[in-house]
C-alpha positions, -999 to +999 in steps of 0.1 A: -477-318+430-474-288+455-482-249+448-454-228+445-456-221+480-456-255+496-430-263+467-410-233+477-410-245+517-397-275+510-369-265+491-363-242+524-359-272+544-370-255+572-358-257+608-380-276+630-372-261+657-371-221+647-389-222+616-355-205+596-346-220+560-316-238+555-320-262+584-293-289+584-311-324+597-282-342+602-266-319+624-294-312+646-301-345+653-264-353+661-264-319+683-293-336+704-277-372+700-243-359+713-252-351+749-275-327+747-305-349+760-279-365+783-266-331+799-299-318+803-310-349+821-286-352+848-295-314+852-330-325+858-319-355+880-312-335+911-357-325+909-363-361+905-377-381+875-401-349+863-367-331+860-349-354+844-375-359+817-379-318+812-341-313+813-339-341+789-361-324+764-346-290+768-309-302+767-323-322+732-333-290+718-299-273+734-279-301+717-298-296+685-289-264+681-254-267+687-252-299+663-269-278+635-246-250+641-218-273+636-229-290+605-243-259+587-210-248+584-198-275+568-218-275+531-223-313+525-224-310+484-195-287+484-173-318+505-185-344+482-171-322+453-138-316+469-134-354+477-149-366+442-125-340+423-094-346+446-097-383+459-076-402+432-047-380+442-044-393+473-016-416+486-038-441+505-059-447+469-054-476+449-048-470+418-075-470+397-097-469+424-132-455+420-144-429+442-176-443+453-161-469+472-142-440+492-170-420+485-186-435+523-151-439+539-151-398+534-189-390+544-181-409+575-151-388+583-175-359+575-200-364+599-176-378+627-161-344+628-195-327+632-205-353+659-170-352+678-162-317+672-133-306+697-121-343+700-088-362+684-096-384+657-077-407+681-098-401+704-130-416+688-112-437+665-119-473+683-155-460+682-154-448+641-138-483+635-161-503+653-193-489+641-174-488+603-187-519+593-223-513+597-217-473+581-199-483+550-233-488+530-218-505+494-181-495+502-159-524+500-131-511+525-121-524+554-113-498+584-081-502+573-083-493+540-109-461+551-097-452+579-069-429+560-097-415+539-114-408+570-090-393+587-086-369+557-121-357+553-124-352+591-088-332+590-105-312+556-136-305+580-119-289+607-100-268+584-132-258+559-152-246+594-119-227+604-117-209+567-086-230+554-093-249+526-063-266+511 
């Protein structure tokens, strides 16, 4: 076990980047998984391999900061409570359902939205539905059958960043 300082650090979870508490993982490694390595690499391209390797590492960190801008706003804990308290009201939910098997399905939408921020869901659905399968964890659904629920939580995450919260 840690001191009360090391102890207290962790439960900062700390940005690696700037050092500031309340660092959000996901979200910066989606910001430098979304493009931001790739922009800053063709940057660098035009100086040559050296420049696409530095303008690789700086669009990373670029893309990093955008991607944990993005998800900090949107307060993992507080979706799952919206979903777990509001899910069975749904009209896509089978009756008698139980919310851990739309518990992914919504978690998926979630983080979509932070990845594809500014995008239709239509857009990046083919891609959501393809990679489904192997992102559904113990969920039994189909795309089908989470691709509604989906759809909801990313709808709920663009209107929880914008202040509306139905």
């Amino acid at each position: 076990m840690g001191s009360a300082t090391t102890d207290q650090r962790d439960d900062d979870n700390l940005d690696p980047i700037s050092g500031a508490p309340g660092a959000h993982p996901v979200g910066t490694g989606l910001g430098a998984a979304i493009g931001g390595a790739a922009a800053g690499a063709a940057t660098g391209a035009v100086a040559g391999p050296i420049g696409t390797a530095i303008g690789a590492a700086a669009g990373a960190i670029i893309g990093g900061l955008a991607g944990k801008g993005i998800a900090e706003s949107l307060d993992p804990t507080a979706e799952d409570a919206y979903w777990r308290e509001n899910y069975a009201t749904r009209p896509y939910v089978r009756a008698g359902a139980d919310y851990d098997d739309y518990r992914p399905a919504y978690q998926y939408g979630i983080h979509a939205y932070a990845k594809y921020e500014g995008l239709d869901f239509g857009e990046i659905e083919p891609d959501l539905e393809r990679d489904w399968p192997s992102s559904r964890g113990s969920s039994t659904l189909s795309w089908v059958g989470a691709r509604l629920a989906s759809l909801d939580a990313w709808e709920h995450a663009g209107s929880s960043r914008s202040g509306y919260r139905d």
